[in-house]
C-alpha positions in Angstrom: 29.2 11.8 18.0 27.3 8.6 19.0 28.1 6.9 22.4 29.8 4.1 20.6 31.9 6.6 18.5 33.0 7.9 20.9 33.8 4.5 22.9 35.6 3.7 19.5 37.9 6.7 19.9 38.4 6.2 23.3 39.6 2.5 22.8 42.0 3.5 20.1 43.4 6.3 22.2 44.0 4.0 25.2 45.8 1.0 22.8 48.1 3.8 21.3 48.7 5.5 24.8 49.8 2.6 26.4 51.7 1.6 23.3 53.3 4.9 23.6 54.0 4.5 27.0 55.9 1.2 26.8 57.9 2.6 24.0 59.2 5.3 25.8 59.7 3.5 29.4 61.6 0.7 27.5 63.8 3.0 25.7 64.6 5.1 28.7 64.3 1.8 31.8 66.2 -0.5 29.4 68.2 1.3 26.6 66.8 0.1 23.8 67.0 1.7 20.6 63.0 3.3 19.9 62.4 0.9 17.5 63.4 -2.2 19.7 61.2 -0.3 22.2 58.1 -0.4 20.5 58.4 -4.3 18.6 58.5 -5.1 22.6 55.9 -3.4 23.5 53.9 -4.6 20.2 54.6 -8.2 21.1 53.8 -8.1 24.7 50.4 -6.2 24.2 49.3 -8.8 21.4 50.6 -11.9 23.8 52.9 -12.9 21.0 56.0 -12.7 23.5 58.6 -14.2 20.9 61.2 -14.0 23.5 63.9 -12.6 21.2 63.9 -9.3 23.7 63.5 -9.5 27.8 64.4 -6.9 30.2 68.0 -7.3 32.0 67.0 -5.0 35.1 64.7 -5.8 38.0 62.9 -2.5 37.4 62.5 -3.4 34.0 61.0 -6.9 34.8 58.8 -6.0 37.4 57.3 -2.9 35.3 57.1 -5.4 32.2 54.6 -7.4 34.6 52.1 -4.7 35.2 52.7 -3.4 31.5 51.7 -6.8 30.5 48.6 -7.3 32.3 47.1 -3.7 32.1 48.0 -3.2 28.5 46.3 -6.5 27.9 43.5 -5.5 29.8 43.1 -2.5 28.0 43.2 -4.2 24.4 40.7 -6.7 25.3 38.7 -4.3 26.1 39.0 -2.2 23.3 38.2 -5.7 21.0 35.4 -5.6 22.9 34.4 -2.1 22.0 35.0 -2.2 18.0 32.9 -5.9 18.1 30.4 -4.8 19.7 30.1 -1.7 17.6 30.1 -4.0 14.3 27.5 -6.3 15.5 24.8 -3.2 16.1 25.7 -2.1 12.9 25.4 -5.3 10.9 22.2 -5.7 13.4 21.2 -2.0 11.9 22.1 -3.5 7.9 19.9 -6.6 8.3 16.7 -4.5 10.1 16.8 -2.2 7.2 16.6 -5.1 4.3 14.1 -6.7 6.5 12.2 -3.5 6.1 12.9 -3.1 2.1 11.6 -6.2 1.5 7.9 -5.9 3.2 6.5 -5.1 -0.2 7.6 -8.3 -1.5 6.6 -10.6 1.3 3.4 -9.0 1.0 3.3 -9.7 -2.6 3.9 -13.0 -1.8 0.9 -13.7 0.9 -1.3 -11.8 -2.2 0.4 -14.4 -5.3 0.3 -17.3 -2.8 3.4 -19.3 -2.0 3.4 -22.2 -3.9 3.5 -21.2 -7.7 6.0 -18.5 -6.6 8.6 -20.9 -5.3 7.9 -23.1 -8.7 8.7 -19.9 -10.2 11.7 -19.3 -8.1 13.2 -23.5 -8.3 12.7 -22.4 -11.9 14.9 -19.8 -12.6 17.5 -20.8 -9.8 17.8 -24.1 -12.2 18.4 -22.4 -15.1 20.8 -19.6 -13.2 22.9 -23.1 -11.7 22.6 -25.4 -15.0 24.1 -22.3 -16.6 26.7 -21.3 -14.3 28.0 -24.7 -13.0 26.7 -27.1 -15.8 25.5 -29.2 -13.6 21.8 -29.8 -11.8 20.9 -28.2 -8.9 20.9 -30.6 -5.2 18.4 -28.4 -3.8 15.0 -27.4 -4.2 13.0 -24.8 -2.2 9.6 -25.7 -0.8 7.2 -23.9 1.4 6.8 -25.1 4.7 3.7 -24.4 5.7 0.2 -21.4 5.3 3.0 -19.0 8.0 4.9 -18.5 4.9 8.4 -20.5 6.5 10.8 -21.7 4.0 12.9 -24.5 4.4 15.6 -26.0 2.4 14.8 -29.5 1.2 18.3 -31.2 0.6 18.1 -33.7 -2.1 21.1 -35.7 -1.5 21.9 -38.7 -4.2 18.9 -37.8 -6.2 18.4 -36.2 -9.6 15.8 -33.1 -9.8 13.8 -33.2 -12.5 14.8 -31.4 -15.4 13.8 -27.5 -15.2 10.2 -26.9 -17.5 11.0 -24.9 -20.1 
């Protein structure tokens, strides 16, 4: 299992442990039916707090202060965990299509820029004209020789009709 794996189970252990625990201290500090128990316990973790449940003893209140604040603690972290695990792996996704598509930027340095993105406003013309009906408000241009692109925005202008 990977380091972050295993900070993933780790985090999910800890949110339903401390879930757990309120549940049962509730039920047995307070009364309250399980169910009751755990929608407390729910809304205080998630810093909802509708209100509609409060603890009547001093016990009760005073525990419901540390409850709060390290079960708050402990899911913030755990957020923190399970974004942090996403963003590597979407990091991971993106490296890997950067790497798929070497062939074609090389292709591209080879065919020259220019009548490649004529060829390209070309067909994403026709793809728009036929999709939306409608002429396309932006046209792709090289930048510069470093192979940049940039999107030129045509705003209030008509393109040219597509060569055909």
């Amino acid at each position: 299992m990977e380091k972050y794996d295993r900070k993933l189970v780790v985090a999910a252990v800890l949110i339903a442990g401390i879930l757990l625990f309120g549940t049962v201290f509730f039920h047995i500090v307070e009364g309250w039916r399980f169910i009751d128990a755990f929608y407390f316990s729910g809304v205080t973790l998630t810093t909802v707090g509708y209100g509609d449940f409060t603890p009547h003893t001093d016990f009760g209140k005073f525990a419901t202060v540390i409850f709060a604040f390290a079960g708050i603690s402990i899911v913030f972290y755990s957020i923190g965990i399970i974004a942090q695990r996403y963003f590597e792996r979407e990091e991971q996704r993106l490296q890997q299509m950067w790497e798929a598509t070497t062939p074609h930027r090389r292709l591209m340095m080879s065919a020259g820029v220019k009548p490649l993105a004529k060829q390209f406003n070309r067909v994403a013309s026709r793809m728009n004209e036929t999709l939306t009906g409608r002429k396309p408000k932006a046209e792709f241009r090289p930048l510069d020789e470093d192979m940049r692109w940039w999107l030129n925005l045509q705003k209030h202008k008509r393109m040219p009709p597509p060569k055909r």
